[in-house]
C-alpha positions in Angstrom: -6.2 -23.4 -22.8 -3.2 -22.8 -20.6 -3.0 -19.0 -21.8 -6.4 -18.6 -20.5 -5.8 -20.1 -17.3 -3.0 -17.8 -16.7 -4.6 -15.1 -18.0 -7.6 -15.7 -15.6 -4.8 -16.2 -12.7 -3.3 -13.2 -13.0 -6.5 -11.1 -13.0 -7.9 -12.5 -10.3 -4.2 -12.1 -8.0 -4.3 -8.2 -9.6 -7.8 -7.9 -8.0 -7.2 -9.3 -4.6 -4.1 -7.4 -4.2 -5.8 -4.4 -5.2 -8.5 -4.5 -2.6 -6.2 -5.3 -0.3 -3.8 -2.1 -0.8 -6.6 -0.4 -1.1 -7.6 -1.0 2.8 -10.1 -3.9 2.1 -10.3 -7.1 4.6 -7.9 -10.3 3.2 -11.2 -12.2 3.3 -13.4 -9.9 0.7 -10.1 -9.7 -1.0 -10.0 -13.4 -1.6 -13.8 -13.7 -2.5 -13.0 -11.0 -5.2 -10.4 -13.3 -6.3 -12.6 -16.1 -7.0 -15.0 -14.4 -8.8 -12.9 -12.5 -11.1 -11.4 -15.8 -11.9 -14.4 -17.8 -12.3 -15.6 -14.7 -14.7 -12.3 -14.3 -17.0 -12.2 -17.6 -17.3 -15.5 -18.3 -18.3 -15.4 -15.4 -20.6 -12.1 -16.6 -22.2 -13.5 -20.0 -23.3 -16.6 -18.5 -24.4 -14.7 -16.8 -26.7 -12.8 -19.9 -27.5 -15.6 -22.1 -28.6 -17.2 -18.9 -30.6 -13.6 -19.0 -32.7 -13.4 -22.6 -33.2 -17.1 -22.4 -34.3 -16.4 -20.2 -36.8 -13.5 -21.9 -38.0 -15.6 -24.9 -38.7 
């Protein structure tokens, strides 16, 4: 569970930092990093629960 969250944190500061050396405002940058968070880590326990259902 912790992995995930990290892994989830660091995607979503990779994002916003992107966008904002890209030229992008702070704010969009921030939104971006939200939502790339929500989504990895959604995705990541997704695929956690699949595993552990399979390993039942």
């Amino acid at each position: 569970m912790m992995i995930m969250l990290l892994v989830s944190l660091v995607a979503a500061l990779l994002a916003g930092i992107g966008l904002v050396v890209l030229g992008d405002e702070p704010l969009a940058a921030v939104k971006v990093g939200g939502a790339v968070f929500v989504g990895c880590f959604g995705t990541c326990m997704s695929a956690a629960a699949y595993v552990r259902r399979q390993g039942s």
